[in-house]
Structures are given as structure tokens and as C-alpha cells.
PDB file of N, CA, C and O in Angstrom:
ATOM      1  N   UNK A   1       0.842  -1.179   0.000  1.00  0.00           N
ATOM      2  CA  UNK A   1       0.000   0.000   0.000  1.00  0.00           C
ATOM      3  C   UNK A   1       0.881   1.234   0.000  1.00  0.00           C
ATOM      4  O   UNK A   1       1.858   1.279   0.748  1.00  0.00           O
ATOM      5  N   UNK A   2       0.552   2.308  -0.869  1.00  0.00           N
ATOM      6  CA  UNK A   2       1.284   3.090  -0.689  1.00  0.00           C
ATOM      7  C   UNK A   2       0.712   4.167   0.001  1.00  0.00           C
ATOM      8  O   UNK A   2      -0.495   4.347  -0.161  1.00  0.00           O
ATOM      9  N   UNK A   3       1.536   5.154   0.970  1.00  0.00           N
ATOM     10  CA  UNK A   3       0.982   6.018   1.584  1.00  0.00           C
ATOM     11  C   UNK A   3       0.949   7.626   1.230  1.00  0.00           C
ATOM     12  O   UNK A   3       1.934   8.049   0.625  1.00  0.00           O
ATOM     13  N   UNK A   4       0.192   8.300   1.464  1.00  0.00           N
ATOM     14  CA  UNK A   4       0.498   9.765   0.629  1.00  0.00           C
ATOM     15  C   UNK A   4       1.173  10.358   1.538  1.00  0.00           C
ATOM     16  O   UNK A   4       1.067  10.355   2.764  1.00  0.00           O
ATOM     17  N   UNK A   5       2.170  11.082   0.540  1.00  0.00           N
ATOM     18  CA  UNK A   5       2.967  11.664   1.473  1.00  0.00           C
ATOM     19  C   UNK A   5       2.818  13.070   2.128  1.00  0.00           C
ATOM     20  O   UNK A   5       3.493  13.737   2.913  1.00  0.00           O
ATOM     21  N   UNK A   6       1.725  13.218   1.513  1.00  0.00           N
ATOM     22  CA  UNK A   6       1.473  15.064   2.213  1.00  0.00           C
ATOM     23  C   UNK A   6       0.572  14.707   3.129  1.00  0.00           C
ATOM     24  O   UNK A   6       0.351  15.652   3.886  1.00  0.00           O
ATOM     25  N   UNK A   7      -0.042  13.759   3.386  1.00  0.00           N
ATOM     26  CA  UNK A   7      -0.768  13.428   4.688  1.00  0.00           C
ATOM     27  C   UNK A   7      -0.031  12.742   5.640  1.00  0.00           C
ATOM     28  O   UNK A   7      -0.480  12.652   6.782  1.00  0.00           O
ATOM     29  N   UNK A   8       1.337  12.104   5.260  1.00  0.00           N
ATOM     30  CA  UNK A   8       2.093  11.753   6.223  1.00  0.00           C
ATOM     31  C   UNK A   8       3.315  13.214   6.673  1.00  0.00           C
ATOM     32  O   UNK A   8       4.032  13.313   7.669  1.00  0.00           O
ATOM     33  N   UNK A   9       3.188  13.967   5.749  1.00  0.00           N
ATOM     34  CA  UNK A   9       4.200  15.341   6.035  1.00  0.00           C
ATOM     35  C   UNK A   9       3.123  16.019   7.268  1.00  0.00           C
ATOM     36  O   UNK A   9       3.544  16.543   8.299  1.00  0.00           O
ATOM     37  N   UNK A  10       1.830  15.895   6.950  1.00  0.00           N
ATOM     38  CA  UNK A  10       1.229  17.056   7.742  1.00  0.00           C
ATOM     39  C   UNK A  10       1.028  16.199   8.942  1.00  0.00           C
ATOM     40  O   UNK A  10       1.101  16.788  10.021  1.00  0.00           O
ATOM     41  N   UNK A  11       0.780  14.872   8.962  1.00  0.00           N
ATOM     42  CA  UNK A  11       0.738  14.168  10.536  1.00  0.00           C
ATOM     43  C   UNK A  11       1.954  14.402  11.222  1.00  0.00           C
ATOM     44  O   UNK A  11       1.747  14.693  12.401  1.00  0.00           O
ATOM     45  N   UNK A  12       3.287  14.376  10.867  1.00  0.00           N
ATOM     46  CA  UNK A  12       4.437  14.385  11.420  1.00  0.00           C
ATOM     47  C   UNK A  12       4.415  15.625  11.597  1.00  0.00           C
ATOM     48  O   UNK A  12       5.320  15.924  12.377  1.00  0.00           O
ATOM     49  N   UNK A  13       3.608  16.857  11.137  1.00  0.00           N
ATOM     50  CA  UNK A  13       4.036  17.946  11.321  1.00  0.00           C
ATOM     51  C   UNK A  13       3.321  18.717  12.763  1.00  0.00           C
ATOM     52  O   UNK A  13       3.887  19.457  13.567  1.00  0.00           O
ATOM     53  N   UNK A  14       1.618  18.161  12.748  1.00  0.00           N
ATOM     54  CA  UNK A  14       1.357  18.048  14.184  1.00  0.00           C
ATOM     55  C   UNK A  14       1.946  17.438  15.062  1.00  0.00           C
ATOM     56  O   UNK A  14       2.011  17.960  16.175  1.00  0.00           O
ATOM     57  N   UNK A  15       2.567  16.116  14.820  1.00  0.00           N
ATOM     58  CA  UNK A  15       3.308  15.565  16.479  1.00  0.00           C
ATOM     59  C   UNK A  15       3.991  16.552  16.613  1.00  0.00           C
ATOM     60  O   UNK A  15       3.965  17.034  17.746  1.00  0.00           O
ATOM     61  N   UNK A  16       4.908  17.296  15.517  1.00  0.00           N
ATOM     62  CA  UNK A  16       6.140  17.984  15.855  1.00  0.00           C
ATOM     63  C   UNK A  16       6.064  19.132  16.631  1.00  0.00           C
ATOM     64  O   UNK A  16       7.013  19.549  17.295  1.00  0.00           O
ATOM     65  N   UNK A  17       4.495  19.892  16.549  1.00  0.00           N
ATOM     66  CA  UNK A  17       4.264  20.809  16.894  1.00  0.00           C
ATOM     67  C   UNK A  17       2.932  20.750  18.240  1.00  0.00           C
ATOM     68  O   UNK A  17       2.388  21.685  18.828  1.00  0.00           O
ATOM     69  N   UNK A  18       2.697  18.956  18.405  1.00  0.00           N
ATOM     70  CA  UNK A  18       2.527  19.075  19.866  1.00  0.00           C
ATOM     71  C   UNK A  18       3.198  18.413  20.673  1.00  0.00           C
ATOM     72  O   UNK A  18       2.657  17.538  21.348  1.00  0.00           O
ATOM     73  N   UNK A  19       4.642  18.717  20.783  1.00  0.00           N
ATOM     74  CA  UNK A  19       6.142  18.768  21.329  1.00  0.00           C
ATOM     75  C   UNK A  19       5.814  19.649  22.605  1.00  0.00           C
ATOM     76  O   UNK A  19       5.111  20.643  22.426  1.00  0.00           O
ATOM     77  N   UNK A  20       6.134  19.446  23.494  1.00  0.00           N
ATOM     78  CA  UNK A  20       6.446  20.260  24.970  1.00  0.00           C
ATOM     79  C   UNK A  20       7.463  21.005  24.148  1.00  0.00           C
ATOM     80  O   UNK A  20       8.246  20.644  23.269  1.00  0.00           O
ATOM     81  N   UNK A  21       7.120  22.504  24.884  1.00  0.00           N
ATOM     82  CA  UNK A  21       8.693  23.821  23.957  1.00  0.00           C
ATOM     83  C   UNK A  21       9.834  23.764  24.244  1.00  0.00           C
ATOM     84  O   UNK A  21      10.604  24.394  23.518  1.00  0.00           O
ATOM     85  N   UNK A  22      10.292  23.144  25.181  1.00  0.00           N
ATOM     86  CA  UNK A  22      11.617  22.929  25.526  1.00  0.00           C
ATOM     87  C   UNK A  22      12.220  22.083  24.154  1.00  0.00           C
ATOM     88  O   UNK A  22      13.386  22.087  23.758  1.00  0.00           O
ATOM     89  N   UNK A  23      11.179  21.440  23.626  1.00  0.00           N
ATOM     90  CA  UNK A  23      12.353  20.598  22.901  1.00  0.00           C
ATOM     91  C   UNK A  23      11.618  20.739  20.938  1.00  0.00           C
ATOM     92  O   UNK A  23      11.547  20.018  19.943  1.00  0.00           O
ATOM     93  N   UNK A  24      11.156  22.405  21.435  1.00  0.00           N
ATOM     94  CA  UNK A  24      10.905  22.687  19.570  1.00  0.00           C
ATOM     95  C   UNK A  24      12.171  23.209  19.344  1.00  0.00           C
ATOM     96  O   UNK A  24      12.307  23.538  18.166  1.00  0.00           O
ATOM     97  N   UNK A  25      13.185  23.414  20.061  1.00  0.00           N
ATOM     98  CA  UNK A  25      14.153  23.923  19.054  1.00  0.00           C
ATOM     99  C   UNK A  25      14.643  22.820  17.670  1.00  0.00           C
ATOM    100  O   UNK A  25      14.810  23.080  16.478  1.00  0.00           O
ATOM    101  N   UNK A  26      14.758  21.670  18.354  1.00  0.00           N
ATOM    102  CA  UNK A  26      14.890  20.997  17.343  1.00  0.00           C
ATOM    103  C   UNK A  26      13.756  20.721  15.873  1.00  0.00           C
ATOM    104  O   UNK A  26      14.042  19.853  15.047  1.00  0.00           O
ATOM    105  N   UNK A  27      12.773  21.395  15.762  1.00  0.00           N
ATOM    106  CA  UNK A  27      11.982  21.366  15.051  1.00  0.00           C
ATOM    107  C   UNK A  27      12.064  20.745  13.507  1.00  0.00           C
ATOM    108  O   UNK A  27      11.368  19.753  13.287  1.00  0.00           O
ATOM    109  N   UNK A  28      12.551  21.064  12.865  1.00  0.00           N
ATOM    110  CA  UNK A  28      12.656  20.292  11.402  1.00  0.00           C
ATOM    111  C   UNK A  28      13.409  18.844  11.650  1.00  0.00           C
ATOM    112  O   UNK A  28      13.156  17.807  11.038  1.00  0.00           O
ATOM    113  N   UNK A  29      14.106  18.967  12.387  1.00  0.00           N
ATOM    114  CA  UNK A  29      15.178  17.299  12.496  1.00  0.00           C
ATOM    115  C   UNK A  29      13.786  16.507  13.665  1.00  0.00           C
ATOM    116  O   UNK A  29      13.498  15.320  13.513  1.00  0.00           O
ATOM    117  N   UNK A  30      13.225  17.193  14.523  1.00  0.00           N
ATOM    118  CA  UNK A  30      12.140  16.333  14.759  1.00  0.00           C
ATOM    119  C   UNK A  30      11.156  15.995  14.398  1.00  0.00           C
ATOM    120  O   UNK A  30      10.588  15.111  15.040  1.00  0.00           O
ATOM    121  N   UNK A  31      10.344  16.716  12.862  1.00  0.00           N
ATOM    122  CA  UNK A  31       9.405  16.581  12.110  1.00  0.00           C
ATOM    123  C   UNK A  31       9.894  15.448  10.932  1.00  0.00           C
ATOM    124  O   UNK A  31       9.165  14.695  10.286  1.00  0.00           O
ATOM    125  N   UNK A  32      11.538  15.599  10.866  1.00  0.00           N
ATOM    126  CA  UNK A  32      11.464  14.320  10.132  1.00  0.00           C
ATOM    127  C   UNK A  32      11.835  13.334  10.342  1.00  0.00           C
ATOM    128  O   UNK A  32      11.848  12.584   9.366  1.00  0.00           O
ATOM    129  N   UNK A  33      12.315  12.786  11.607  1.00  0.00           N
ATOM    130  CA  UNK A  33      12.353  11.621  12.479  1.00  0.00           C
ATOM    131  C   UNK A  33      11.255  11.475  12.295  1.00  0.00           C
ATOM    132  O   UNK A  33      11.017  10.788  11.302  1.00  0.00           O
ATOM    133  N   UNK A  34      10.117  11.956  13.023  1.00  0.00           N
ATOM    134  CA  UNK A  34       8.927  11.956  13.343  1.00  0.00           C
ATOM    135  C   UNK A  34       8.354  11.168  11.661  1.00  0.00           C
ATOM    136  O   UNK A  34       8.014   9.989  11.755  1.00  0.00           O
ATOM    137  N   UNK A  35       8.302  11.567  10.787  1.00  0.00           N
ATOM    138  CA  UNK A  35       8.127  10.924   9.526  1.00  0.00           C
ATOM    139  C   UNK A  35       8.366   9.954   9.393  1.00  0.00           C
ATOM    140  O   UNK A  35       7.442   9.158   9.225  1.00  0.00           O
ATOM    141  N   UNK A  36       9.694   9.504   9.394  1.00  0.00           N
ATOM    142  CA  UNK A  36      10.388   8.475   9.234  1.00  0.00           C
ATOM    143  C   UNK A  36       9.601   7.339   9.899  1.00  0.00           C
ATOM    144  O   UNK A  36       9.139   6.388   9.267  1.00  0.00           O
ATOM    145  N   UNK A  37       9.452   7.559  11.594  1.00  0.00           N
ATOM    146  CA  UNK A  37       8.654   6.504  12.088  1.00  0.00           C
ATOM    147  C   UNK A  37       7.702   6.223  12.254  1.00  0.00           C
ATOM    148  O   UNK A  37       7.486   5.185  12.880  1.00  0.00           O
ATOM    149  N   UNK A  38       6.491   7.139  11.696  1.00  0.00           N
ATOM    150  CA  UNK A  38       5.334   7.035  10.819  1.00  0.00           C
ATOM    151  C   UNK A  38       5.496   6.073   9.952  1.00  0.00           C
ATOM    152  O   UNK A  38       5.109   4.965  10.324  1.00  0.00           O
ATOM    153  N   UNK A  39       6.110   6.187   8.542  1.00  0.00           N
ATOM    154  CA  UNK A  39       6.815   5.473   7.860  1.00  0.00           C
ATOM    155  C   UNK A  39       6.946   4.408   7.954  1.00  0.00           C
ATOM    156  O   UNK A  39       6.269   3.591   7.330  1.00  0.00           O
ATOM    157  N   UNK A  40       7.798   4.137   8.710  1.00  0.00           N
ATOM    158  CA  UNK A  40       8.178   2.716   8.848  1.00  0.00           C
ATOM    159  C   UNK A  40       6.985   1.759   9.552  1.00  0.00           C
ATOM    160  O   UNK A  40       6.485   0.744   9.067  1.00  0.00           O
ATOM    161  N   UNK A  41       6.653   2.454  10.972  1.00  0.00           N
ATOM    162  CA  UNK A  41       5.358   1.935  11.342  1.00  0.00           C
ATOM    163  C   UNK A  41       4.285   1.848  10.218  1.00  0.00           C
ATOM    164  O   UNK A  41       3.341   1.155  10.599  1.00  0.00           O
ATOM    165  N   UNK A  42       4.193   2.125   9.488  1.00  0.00           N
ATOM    166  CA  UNK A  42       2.851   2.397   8.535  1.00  0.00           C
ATOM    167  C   UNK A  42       2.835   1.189   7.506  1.00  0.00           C
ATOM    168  O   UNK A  42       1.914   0.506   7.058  1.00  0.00           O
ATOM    169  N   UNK A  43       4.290   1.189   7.291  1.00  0.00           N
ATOM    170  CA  UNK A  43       4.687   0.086   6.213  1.00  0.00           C
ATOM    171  C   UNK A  43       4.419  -1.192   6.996  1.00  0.00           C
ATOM    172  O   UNK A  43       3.680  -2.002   6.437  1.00  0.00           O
ATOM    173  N   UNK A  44       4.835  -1.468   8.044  1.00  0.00           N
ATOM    174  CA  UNK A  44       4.558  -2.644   8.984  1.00  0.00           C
ATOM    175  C   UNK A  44       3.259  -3.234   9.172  1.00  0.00           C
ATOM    176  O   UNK A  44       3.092  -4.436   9.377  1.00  0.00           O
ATOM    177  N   UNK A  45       2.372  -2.407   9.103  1.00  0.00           N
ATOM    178  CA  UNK A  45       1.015  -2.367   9.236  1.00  0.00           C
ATOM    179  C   UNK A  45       0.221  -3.327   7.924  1.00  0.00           C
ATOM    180  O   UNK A  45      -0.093  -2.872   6.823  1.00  0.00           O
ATOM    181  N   UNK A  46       0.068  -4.390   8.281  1.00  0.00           N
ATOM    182  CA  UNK A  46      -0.747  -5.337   7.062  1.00  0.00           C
ATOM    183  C   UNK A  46      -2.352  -4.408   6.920  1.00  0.00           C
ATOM    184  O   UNK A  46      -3.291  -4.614   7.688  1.00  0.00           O
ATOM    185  N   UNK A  47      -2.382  -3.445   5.842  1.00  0.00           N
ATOM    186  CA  UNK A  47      -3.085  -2.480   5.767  1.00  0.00           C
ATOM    187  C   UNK A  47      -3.323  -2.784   3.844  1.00  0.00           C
ATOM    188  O   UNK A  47      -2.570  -3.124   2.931  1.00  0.00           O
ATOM    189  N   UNK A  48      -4.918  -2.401   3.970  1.00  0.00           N
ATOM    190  CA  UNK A  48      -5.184  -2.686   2.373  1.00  0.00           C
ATOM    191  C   UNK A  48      -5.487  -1.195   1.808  1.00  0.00           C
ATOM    192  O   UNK A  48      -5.484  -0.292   2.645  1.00  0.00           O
ATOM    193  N   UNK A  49      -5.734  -0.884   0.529  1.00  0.00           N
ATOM    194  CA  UNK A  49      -6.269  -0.009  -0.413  1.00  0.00           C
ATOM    195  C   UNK A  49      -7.679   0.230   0.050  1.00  0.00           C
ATOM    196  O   UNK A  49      -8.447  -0.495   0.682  1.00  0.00           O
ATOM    197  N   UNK A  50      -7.817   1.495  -0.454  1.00  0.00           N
ATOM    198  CA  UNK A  50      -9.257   1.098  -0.349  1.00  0.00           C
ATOM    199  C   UNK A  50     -10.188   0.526  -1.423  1.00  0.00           C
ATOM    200  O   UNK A  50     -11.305   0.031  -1.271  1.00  0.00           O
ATOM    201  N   UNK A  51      -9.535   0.691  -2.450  1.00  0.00           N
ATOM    202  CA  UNK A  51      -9.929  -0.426  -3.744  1.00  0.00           C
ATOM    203  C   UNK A  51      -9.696  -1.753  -3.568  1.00  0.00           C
ATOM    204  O   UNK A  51     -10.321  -2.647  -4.139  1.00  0.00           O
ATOM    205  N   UNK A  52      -8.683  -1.923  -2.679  1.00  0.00           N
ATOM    206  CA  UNK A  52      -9.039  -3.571  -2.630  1.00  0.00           C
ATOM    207  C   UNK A  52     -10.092  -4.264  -1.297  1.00  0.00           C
ATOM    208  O   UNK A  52     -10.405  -5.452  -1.214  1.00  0.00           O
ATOM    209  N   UNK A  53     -10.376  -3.502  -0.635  1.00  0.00           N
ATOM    210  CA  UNK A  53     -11.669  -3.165   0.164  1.00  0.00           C
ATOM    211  C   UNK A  53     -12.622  -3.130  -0.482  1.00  0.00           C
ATOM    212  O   UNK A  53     -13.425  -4.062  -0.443  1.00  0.00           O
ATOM    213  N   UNK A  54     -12.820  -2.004  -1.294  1.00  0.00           N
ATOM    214  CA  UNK A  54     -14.179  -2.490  -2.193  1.00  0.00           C
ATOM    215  C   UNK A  54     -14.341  -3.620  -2.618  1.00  0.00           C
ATOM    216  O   UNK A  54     -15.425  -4.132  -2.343  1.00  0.00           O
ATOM    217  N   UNK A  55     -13.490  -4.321  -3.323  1.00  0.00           N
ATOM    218  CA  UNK A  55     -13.713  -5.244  -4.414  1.00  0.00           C
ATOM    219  C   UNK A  55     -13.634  -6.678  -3.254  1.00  0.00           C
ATOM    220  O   UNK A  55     -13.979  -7.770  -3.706  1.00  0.00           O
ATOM    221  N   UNK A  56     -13.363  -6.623  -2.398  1.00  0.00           N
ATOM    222  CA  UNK A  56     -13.338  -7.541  -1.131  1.00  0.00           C
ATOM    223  C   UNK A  56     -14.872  -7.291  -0.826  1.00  0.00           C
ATOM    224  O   UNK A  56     -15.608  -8.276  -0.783  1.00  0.00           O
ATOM    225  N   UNK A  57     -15.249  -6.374  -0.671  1.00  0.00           N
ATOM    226  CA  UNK A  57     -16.541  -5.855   0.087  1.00  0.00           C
ATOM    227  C   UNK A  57     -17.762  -6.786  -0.809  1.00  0.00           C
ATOM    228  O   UNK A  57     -18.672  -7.504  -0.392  1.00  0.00           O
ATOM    229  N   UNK A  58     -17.316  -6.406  -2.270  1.00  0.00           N
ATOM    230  CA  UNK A  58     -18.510  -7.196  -3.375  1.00  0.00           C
ATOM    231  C   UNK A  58     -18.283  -8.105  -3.368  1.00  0.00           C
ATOM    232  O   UNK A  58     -19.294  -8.737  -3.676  1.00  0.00           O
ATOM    233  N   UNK A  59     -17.378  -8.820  -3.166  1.00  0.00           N
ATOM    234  CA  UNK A  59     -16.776 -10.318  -3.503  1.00  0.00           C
ATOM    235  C   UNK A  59     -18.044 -11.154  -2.391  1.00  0.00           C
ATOM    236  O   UNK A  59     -18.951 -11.953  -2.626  1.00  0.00           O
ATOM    237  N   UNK A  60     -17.475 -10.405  -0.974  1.00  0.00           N
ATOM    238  CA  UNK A  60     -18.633 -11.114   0.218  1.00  0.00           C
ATOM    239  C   UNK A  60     -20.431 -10.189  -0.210  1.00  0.00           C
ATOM    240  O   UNK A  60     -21.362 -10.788   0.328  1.00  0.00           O
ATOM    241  N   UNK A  61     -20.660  -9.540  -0.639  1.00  0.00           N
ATOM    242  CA  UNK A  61     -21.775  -9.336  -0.853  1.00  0.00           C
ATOM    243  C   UNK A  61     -22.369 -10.540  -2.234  1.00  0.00           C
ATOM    244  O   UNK A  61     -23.518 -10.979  -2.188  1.00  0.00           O
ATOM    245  N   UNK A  62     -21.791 -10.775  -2.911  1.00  0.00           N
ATOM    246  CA  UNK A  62     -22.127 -11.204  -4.028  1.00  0.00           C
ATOM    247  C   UNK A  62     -22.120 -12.924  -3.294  1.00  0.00           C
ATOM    248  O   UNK A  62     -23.127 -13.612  -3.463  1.00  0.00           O
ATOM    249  N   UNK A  63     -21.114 -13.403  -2.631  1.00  0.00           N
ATOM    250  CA  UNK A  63     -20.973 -14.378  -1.737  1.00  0.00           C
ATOM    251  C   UNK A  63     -22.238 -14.699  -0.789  1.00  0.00           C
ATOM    252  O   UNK A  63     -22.851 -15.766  -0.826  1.00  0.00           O
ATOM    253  N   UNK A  64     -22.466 -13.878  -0.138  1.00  0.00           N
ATOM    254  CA  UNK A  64     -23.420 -13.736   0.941  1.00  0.00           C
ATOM    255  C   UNK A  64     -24.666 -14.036   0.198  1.00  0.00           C
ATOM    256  O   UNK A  64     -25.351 -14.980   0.592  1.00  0.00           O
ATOM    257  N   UNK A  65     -25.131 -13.177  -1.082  1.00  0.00           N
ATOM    258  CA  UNK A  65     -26.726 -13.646  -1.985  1.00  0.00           C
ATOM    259  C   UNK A  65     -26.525 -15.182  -2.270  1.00  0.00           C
ATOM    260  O   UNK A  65     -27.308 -16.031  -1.844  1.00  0.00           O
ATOM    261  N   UNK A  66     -25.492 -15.446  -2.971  1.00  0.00           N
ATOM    262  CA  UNK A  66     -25.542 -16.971  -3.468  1.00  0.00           C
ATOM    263  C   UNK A  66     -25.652 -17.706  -2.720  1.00  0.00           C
ATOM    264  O   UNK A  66     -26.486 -18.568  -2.996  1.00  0.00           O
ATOM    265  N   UNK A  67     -24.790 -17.878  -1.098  1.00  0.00           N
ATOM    266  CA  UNK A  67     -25.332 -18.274   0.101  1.00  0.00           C
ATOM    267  C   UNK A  67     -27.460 -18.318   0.656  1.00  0.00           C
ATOM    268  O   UNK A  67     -28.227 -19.242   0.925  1.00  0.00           O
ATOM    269  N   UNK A  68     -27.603 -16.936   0.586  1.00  0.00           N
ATOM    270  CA  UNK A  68     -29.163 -17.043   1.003  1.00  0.00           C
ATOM    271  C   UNK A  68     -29.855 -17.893   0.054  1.00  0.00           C
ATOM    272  O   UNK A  68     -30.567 -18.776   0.534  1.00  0.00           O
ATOM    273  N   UNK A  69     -29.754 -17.760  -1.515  1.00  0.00           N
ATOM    274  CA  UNK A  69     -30.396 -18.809  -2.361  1.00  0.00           C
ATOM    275  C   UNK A  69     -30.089 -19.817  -2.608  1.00  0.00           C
ATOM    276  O   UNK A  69     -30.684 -20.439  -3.488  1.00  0.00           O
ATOM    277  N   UNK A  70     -28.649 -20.557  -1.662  1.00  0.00           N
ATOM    278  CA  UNK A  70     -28.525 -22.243  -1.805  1.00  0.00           C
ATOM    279  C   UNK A  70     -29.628 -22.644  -0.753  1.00  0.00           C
ATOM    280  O   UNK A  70     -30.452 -23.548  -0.885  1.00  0.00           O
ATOM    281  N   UNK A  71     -29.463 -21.699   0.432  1.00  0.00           N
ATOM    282  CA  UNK A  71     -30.570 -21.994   1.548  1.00  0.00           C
ATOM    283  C   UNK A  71     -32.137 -21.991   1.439  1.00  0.00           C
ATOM    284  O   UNK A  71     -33.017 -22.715   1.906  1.00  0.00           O
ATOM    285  N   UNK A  72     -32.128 -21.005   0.723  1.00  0.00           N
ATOM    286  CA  UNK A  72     -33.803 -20.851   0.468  1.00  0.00           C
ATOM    287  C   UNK A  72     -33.597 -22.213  -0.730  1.00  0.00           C
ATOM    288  O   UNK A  72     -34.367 -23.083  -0.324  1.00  0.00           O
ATOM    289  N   UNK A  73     -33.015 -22.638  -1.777  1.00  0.00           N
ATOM    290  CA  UNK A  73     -33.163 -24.021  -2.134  1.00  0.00           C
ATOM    291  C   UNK A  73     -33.165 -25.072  -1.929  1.00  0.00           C
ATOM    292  O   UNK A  73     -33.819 -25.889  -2.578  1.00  0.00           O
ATOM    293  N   UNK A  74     -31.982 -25.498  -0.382  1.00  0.00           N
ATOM    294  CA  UNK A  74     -31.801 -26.287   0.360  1.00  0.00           C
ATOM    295  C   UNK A  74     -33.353 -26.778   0.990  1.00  0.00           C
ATOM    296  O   UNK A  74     -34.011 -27.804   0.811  1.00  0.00           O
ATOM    297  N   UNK A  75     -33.582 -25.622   1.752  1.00  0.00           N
ATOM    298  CA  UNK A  75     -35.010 -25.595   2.211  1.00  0.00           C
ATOM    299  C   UNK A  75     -36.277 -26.224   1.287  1.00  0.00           C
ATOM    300  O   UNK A  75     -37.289 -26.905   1.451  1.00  0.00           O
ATOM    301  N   UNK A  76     -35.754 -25.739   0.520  1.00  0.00           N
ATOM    302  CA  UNK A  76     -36.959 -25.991  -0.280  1.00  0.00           C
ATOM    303  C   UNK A  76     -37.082 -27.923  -0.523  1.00  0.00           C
ATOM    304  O   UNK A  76     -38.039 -28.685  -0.384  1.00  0.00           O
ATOM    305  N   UNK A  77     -36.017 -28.104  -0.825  1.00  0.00           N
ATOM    306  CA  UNK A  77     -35.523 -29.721  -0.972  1.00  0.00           C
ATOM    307  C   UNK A  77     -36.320 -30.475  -0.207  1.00  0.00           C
ATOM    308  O   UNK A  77     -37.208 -31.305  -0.403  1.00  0.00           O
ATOM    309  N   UNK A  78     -35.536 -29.754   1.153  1.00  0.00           N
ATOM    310  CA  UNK A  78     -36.175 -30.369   2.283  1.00  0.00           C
ATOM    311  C   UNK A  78     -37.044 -30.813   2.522  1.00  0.00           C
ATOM    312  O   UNK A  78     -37.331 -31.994   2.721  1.00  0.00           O
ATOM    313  N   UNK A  79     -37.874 -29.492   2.549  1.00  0.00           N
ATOM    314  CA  UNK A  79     -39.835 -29.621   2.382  1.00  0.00           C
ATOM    315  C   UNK A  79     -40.460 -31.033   1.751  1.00  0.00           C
ATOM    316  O   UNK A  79     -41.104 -31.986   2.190  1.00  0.00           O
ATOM    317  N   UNK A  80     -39.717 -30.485   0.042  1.00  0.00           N
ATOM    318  CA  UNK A  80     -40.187 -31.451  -0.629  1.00  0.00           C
ATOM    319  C   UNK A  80     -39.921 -33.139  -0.252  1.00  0.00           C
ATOM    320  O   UNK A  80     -40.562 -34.070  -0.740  1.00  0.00           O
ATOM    321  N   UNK A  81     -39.127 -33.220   0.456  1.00  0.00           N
ATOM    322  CA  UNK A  81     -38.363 -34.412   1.158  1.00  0.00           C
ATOM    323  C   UNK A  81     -39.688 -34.869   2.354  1.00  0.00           C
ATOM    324  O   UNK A  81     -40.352 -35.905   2.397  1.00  0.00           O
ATOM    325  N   UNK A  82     -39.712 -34.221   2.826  1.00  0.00           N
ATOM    326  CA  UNK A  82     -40.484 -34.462   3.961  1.00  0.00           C
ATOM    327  C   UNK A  82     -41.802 -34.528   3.929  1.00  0.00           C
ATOM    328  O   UNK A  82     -42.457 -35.090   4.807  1.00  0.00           O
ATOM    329  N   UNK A  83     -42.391 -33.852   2.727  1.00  0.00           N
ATOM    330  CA  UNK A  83     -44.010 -34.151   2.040  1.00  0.00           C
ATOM    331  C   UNK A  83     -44.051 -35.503   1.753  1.00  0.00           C
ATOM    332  O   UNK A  83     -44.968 -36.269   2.050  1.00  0.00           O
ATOM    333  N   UNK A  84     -42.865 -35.817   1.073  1.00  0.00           N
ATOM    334  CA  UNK A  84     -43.034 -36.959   0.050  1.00  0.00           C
ATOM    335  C   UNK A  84     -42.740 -38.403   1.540  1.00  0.00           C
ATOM    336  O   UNK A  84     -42.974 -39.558   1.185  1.00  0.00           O
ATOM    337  N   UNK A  85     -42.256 -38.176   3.050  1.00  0.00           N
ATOM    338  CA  UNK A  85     -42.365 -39.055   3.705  1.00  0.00           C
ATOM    339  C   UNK A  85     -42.988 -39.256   4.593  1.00  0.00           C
ATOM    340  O   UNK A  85     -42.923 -40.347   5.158  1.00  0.00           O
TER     341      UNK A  85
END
């Protein structure tokens, strides 16, 4: 998955700037540490697309109907099974 990077610039850029002030002097070298282990954490993260979410999403919707109409046929079997004994 790839991550955007101006939404990972501007997250690193709030931690950086909700820093206790004693230690904003370091400000740019801590906004991009701060990135970095975003980054790396982020990559670690077994995390999908959101396109492959969708197409996961239909896969079980489309799954799930064919499921209700083996059952409502199953059923139906049944019935007929049980008239006939």
C-alpha cells in the first residue's frame, strides 16, 4: 500500500508541533524523524487499499446472496423431502 505523502508530512508535522517547547528547538530534524517513524510503522502495518476493500466488500456481498439462495433451495428440498415421507 502506498501512503500519501502530504498526509504523512502534515501528521508528522502536528506531532512535531505538539512537542512540549523545551524541545521545539529541534523542530525540522524532529518533524522528520517523526516521519520516518510514521513510515516505517505504517509500512509494517498489514493495511489494504481502499480499492481492494471495495472489491473484497462485493466479492462477500455477491458471496453472501448466493449463500441465502442455496438456503432458500436447500429448504426448499427439504420440504419437498419431507411431504413426500
Amino acid at each position: 500500500m502506498q501512503i500519501d505523502p502530504t498526509t504523512l508530512d502534515a501528521l508528522a508535522r502536528r506531532l512535531a508541533q505538539a512537542v512540549p517547547p523545551g524541545l521545539n528547538s529541534l523542530g525540522d530534524e524532529l518533524e522528520r524523524n517523526l516521519k520516518a517513524v510514521l513510515q516505517t510503522g505504517l509500512k509494517n502495518l498489514d493495511l489494504v487499499t481502499r480499492e481492494e476493500f471495495e472489491v473484497q466488500r462485493g466479492v462477500l456481498g455477491r458471496t453472501r446472496q448466493r449463500l441465502e439462495q442455496l438456503q432458500e433451495r436447500l429448504d426448499e428440498l427439504e420440504k419437498g423431502l419431507s411431504q413426500k415421507g
